[in-house]
Z-matrix of the N, CA and C atoms (Angstrom, degrees):
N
C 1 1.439
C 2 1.510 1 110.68
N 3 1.406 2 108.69 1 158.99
C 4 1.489 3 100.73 2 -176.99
C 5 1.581 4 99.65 3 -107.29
N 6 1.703 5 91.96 4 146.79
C 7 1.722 6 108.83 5 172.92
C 8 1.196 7 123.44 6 -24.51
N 9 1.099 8 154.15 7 -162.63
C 10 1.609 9 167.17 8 69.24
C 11 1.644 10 104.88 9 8.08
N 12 1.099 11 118.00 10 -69.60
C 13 1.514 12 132.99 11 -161.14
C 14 1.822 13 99.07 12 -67.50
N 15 1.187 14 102.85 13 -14.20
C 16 1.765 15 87.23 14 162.46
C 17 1.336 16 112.26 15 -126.10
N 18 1.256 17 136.84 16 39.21
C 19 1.141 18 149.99 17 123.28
C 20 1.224 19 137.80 18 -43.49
N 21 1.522 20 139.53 19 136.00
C 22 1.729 21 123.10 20 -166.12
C 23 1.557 22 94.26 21 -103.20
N 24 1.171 23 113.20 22 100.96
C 25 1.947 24 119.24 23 167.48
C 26 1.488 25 103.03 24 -77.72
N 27 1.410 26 132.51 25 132.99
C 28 1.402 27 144.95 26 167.36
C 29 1.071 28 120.41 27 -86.54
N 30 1.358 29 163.81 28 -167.08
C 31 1.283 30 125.44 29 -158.87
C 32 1.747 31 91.35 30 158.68
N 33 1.604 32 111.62 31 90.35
C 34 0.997 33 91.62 32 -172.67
C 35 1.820 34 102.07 33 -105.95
N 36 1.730 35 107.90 34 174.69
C 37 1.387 36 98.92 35 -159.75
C 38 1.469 37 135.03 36 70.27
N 39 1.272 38 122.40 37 12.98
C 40 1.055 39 156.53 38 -148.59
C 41 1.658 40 95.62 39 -65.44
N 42 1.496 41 105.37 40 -46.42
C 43 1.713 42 129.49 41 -154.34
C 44 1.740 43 82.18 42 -76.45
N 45 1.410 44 114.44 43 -37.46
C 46 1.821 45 109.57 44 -149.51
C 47 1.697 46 100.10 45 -90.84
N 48 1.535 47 113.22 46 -142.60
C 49 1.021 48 108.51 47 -155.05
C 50 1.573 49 104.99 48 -107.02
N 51 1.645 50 107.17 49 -14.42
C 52 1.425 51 102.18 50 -170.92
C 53 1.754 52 109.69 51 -82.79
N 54 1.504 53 85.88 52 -42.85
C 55 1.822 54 117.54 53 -160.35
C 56 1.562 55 85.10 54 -78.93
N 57 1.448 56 146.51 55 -42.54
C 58 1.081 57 132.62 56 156.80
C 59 1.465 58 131.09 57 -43.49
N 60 1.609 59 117.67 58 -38.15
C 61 1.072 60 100.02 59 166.89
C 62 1.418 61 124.88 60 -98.31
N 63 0.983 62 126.86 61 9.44
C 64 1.779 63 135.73 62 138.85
C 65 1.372 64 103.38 63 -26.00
N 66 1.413 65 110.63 64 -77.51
C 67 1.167 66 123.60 65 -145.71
C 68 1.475 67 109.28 66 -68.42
N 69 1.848 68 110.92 67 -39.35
C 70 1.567 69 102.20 68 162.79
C 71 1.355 70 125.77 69 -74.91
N 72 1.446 71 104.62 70 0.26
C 73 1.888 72 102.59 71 162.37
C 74 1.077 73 100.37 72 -71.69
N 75 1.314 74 123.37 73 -71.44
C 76 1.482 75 135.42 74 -168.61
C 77 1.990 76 101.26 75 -22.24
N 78 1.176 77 98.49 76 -66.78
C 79 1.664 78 107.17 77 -160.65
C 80 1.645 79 101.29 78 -65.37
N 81 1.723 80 109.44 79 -32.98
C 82 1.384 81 104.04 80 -178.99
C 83 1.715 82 113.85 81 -58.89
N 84 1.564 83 113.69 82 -43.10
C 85 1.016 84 105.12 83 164.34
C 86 1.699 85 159.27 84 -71.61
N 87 1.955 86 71.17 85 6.33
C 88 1.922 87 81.50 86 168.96
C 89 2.172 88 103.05 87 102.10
N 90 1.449 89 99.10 88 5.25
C 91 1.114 90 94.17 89 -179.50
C 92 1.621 91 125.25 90 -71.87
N 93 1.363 92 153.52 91 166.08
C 94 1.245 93 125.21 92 -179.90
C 95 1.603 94 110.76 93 -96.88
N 96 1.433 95 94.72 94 139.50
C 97 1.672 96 86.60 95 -178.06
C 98 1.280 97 124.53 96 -76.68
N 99 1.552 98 117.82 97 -6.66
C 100 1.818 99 107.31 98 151.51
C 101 1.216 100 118.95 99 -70.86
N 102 1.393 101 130.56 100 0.85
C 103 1.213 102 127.87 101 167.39
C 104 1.425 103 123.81 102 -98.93
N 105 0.916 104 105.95 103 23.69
C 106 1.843 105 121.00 104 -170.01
C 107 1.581 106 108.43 105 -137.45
N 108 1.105 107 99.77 106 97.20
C 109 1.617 108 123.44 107 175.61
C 110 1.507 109 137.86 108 -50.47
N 111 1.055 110 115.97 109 46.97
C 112 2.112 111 96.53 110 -151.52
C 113 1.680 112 126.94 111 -63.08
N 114 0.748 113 125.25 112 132.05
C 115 1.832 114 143.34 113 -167.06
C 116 1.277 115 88.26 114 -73.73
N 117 1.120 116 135.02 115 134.30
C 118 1.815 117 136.43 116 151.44
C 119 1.366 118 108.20 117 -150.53
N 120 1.669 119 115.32 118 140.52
C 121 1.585 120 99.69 119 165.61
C 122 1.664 121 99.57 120 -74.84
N 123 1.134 122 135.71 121 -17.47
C 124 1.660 123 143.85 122 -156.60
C 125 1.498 124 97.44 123 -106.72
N 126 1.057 125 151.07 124 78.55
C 127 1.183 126 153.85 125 140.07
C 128 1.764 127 131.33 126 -30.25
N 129 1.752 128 94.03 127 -45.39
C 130 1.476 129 113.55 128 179.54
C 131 1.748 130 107.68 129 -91.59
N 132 1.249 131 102.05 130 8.25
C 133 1.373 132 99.99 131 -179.67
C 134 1.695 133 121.93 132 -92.62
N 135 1.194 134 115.26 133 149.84
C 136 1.920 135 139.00 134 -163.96
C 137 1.994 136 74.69 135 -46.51
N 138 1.343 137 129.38 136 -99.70
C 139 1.409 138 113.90 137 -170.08
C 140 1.340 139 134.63 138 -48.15
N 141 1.302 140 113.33 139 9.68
C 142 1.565 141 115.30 140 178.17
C 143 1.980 142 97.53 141 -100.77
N 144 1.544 143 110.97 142 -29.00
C 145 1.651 144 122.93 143 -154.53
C 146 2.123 145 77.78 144 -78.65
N 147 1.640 146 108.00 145 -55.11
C 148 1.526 147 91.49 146 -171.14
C 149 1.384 148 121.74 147 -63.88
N 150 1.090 149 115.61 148 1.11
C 151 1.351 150 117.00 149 160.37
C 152 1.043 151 149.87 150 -71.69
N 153 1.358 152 93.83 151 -40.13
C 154 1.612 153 128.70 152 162.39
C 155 1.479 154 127.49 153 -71.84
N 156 1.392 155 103.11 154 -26.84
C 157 1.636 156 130.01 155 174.66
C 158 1.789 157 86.56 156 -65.04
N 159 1.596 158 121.52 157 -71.64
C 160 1.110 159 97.74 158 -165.87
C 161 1.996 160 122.94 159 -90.57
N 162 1.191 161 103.31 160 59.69
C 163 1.804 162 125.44 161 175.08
C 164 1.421 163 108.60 162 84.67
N 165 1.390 164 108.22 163 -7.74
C 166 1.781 165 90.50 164 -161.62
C 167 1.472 166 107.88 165 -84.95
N 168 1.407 167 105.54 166 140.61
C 169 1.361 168 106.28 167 170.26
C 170 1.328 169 129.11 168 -52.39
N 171 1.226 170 146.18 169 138.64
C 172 1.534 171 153.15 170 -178.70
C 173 1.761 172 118.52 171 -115.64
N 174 1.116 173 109.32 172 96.64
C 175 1.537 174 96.62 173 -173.25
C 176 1.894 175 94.93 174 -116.67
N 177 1.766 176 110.66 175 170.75
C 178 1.281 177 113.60 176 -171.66
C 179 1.912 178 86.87 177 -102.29
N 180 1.440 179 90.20 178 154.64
C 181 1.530 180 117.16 179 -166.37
C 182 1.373 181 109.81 180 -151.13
N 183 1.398 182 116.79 181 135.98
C 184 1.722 183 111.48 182 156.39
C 185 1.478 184 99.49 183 -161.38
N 186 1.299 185 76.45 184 122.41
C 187 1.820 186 86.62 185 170.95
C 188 1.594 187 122.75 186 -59.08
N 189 1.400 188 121.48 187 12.49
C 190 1.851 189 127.70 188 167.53
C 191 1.392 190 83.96 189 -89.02
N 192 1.418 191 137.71 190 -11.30
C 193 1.655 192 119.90 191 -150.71
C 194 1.325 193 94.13 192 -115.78
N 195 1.088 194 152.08 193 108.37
C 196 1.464 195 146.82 194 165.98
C 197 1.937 196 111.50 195 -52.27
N 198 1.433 197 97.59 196 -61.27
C 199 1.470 198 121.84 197 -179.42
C 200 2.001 199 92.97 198 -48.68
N 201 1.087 200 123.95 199 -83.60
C 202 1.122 201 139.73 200 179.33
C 203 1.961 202 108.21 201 -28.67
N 204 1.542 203 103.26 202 -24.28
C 205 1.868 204 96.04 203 174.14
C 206 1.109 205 94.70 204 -110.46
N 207 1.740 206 144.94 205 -21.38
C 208 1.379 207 125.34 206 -177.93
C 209 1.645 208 90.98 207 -62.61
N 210 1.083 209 126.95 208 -35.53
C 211 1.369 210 116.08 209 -142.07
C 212 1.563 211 77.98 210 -96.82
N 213 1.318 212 172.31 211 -125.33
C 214 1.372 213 160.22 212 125.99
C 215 1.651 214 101.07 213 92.27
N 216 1.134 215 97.59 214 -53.11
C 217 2.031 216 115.24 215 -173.00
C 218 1.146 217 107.58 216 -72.20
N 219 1.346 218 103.87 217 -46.45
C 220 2.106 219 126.94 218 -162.78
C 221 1.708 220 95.27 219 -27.01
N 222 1.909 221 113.90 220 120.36
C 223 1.254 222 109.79 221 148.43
C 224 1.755 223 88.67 222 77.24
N 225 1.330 224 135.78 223 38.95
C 226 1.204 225 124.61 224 -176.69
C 227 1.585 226 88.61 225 -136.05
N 228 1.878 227 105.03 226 135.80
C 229 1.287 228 106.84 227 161.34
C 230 1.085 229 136.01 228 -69.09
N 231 1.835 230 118.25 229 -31.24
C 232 1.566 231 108.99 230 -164.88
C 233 2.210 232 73.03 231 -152.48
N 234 1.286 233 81.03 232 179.72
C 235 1.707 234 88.86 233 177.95
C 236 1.513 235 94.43 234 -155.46
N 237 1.243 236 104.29 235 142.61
C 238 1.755 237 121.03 236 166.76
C 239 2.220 238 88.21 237 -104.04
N 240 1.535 239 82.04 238 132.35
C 241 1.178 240 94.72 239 177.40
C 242 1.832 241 112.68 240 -132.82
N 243 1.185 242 102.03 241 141.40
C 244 1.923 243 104.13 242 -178.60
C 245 1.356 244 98.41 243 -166.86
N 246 1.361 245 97.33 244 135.99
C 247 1.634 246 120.16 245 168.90
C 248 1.679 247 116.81 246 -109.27
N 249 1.516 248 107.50 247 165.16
C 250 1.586 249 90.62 248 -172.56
C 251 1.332 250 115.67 249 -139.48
N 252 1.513 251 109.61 250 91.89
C 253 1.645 252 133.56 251 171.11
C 254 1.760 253 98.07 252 7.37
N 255 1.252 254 102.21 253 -70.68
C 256 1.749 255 141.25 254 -152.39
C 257 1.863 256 102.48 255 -54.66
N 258 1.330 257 110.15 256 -22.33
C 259 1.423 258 112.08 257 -159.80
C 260 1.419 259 99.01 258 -96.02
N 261 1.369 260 120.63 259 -6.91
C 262 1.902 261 111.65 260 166.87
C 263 1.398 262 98.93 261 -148.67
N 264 1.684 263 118.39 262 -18.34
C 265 1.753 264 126.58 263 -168.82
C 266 1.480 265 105.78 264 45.19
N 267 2.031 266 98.98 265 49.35
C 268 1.573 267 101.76 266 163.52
C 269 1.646 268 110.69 267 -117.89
N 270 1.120 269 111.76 268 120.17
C 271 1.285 270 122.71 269 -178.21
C 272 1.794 271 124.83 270 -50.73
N 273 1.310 272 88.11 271 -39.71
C 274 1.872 273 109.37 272 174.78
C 275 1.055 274 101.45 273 -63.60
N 276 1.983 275 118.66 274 -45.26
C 277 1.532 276 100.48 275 -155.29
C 278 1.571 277 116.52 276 -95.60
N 279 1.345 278 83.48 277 -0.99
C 280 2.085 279 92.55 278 170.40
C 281 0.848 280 86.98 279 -82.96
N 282 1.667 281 151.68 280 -87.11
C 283 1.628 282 119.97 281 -140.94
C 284 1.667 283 95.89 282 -73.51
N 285 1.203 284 157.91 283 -9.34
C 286 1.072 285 145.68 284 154.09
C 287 1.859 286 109.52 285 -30.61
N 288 1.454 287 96.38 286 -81.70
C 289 1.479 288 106.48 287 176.10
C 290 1.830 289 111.38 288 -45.35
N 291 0.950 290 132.24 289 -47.13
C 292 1.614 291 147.19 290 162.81
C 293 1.428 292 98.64 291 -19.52
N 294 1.510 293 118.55 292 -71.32
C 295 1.121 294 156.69 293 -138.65
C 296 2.197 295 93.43 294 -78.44
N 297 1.274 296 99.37 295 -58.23
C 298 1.598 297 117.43 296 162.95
C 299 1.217 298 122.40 297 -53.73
N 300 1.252 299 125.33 298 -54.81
C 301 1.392 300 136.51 299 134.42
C 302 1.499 301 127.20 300 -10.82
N 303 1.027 302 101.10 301 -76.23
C 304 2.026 303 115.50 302 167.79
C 305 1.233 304 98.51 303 -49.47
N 306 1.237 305 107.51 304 -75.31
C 307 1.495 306 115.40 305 -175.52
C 308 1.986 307 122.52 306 -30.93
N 309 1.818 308 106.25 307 -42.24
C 310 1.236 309 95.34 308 -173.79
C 311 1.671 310 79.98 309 -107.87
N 312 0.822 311 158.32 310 104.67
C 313 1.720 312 147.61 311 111.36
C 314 1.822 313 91.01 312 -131.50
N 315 1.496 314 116.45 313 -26.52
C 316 1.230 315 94.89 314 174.17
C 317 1.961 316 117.38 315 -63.56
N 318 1.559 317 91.38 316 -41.73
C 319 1.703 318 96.10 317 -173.82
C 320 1.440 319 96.96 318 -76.43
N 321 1.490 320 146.41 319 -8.73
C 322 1.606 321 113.27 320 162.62
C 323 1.489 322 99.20 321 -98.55
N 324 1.478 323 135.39 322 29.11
C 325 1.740 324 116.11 323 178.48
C 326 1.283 325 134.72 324 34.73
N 327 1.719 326 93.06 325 51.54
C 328 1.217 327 118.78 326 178.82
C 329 1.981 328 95.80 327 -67.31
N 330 1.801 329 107.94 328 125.93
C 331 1.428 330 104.31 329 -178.89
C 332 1.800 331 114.96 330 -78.28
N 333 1.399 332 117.24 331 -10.90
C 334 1.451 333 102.84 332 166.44
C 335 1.653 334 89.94 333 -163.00
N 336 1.521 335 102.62 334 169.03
C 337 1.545 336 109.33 335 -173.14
C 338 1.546 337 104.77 336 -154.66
N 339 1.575 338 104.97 337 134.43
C 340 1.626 339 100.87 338 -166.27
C 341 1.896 340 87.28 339 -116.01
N 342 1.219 341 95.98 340 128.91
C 343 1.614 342 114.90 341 -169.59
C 344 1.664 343 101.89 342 -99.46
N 345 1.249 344 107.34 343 105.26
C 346 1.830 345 108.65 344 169.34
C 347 1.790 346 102.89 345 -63.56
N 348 0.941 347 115.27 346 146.92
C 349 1.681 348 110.60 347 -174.99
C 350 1.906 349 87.28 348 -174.31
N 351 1.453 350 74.36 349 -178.27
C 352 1.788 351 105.08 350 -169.19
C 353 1.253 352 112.81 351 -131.85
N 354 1.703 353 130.17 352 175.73
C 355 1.191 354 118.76 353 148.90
C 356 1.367 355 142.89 354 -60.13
N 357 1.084 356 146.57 355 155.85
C 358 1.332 357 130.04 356 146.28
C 359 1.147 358 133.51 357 -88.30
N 360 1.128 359 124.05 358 92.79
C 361 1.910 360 133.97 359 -149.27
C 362 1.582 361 104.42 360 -61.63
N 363 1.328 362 109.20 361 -28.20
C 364 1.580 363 111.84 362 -164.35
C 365 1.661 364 109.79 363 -57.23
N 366 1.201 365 112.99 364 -30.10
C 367 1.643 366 109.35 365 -170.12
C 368 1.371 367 93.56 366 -80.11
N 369 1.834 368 121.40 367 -59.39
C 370 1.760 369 99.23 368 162.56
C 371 1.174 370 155.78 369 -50.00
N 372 1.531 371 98.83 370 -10.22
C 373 1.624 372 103.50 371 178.50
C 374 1.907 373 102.16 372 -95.76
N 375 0.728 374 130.54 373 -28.80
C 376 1.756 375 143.68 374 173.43
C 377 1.300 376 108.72 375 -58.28
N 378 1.665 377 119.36 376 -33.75
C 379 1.664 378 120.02 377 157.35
C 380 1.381 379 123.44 378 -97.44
N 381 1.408 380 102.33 379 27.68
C 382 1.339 381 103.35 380 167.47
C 383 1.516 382 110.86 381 -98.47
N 384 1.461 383 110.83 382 140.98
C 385 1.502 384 112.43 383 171.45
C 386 1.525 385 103.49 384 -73.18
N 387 0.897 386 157.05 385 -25.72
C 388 1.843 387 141.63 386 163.15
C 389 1.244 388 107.61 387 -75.96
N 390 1.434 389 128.19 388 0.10
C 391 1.571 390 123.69 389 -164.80
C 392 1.614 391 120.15 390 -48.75
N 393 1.737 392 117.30 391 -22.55
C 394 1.238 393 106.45 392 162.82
C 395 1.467 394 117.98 393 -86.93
N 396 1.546 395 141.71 394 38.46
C 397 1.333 396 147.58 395 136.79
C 398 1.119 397 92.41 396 -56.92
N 399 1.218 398 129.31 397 -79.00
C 400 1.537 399 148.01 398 -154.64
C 401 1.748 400 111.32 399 -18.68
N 402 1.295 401 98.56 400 127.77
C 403 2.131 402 90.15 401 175.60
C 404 0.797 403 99.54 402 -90.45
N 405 1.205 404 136.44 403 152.30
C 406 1.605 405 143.05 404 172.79
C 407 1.907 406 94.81 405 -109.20
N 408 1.392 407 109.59 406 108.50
C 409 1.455 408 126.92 407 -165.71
C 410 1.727 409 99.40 408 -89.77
N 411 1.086 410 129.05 409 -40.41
C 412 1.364 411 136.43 410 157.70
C 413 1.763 412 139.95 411 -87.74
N 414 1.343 413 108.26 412 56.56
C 415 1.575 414 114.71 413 -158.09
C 416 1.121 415 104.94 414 -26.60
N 417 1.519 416 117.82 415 -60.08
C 418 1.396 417 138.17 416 -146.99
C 419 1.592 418 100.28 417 -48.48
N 420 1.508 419 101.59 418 -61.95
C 421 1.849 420 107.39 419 175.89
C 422 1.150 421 107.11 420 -88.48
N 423 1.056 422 130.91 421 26.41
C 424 2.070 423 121.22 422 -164.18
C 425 1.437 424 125.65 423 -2.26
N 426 1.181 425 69.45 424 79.90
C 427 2.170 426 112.94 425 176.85
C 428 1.176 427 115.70 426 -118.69
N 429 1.663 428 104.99 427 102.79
C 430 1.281 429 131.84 428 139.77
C 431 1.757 430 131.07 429 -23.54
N 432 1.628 431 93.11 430 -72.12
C 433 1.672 432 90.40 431 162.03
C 434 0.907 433 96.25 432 -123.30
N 435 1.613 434 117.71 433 131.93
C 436 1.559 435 130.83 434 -160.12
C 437 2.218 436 88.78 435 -88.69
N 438 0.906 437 102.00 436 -33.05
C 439 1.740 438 102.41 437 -166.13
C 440 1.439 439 108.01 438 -63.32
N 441 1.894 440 102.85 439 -48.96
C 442 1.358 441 107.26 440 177.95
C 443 1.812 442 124.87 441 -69.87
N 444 1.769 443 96.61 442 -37.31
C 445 1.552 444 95.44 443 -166.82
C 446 1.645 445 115.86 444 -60.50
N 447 1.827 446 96.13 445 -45.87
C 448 1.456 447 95.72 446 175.36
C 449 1.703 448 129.12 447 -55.49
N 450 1.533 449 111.66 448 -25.64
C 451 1.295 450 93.61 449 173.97
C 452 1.604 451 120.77 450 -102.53
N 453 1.738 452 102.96 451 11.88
C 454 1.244 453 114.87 452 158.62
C 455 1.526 454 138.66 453 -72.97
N 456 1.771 455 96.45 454 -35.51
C 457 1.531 456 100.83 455 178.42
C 458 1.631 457 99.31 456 -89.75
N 459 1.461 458 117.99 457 -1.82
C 460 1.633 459 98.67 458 -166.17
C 461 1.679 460 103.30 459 -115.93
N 462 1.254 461 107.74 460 28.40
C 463 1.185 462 119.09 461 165.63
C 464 1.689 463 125.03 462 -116.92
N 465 1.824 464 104.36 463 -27.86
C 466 1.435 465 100.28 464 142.57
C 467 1.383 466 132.89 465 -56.71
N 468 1.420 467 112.48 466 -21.73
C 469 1.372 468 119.60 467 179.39
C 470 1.477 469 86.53 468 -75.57
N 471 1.189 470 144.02 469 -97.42
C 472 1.058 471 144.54 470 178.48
C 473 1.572 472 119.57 471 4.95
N 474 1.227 473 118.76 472 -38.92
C 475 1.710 474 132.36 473 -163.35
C 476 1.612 475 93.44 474 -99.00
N 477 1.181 476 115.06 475 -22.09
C 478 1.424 477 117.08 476 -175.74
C 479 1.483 478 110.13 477 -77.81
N 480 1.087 479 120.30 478 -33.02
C 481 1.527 480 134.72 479 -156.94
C 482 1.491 481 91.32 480 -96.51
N 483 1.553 482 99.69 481 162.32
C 484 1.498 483 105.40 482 -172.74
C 485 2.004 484 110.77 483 -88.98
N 486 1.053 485 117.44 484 14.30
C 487 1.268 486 118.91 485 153.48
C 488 1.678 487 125.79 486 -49.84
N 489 1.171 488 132.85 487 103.52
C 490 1.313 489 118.69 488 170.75
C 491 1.377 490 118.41 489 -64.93
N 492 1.693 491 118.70 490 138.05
C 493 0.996 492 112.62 491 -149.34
C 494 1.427 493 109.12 492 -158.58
N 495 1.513 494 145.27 493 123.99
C 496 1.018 495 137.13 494 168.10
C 497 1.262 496 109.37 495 -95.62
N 498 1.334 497 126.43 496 161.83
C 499 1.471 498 137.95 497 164.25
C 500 1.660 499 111.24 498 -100.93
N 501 1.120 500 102.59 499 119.86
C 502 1.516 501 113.16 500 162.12
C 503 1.243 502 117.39 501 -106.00
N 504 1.247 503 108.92 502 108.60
C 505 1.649 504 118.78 503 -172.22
C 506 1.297 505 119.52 504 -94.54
N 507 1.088 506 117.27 505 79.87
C 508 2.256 507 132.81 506 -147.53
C 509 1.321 508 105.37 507 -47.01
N 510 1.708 509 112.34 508 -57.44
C 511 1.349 510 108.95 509 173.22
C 512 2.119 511 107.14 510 -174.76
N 513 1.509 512 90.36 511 170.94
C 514 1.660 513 116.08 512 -155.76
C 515 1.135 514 103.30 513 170.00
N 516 1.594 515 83.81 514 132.20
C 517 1.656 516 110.86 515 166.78
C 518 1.404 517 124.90 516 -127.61
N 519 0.630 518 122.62 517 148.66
C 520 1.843 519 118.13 518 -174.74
C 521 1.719 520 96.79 519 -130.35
């Protein structure tokens, strides 16, 4: 069987800060950088070109595009995947995109997928004895932390689906 290191990992966010540092794990560990894929909606962009400067492939991606990540995934062993609260701070449309996500690594048979995610505070705040202090900042989904819940409930969806899939839970403090 062949290694890890000749495997094609996809790598989305590649340009930013998470999916960037993937990618210098990846290389720290000796992986090859034609085998390391980077996700960008910006392709023609100054951090997509240094990427490419050093072998790695650069393809365009957006998680609104389903078509645009099957084809992103295509022929990929594992995928680092992350969405970003911060780019509308809509709760729906991150697990929306999540949801697109699942949707295309299942249709290219992506063999494993490591999911950046968060908690979902809502089941902890509901066993809290003060839990009616609590603002609910998102009526619509009654979300507490709109950043965390959405990529909390849309990553059980994720675990549900036949995608293999780890959760990387970035960070929390209690």
């Amino acid at each position: 069987g062949s290694t890890l290191e000749n495997k094609l990992i996809a790598v989305m966010g590649a340009t930013g800060l998470q999916g960037g540092a993937v990618v210098d794990a990846l290389l720290a560990a000796g992986h090859a950088a034609s085998n390391i894929r980077a996700i960008t909606r910006n392709p023609t962009g100054a951090k997509a070109a240094a990427l490419a400067d050093k072998g790695i492939q650069v393809v365009q991606g957006d998680a609104d595009d389903e078509a645009s990540m099957v084809k992103a995934f295509e022929n990929a062993y594992g995928a680092f995947l992350v969405t970003n609260f911060w780019a509308d701070m809509s709760m729906a449309h991150e697990m929306a995109q999540t949801k697109t996500l699942q949707n295309a690594v299942l249709a290219a048979n992506v063999t494993h997928v490591i999911l950046s995610t968060l908690e979902d505070t809502r089941p902890i705040i509901h066993a809290a004895a003060d839990k009616d202090t609590w603002t609910v900042l998102e009526k619509a989904l009654g979300s507490y932390v709109p950043h965390f819940d959405g990529k909390g409930a849309a990553s059980k969806e994720f675990l549900a689906s036949a995608a293999p899939t780890t959760l990387l839970y970035t960070s929390f403090y209690y």
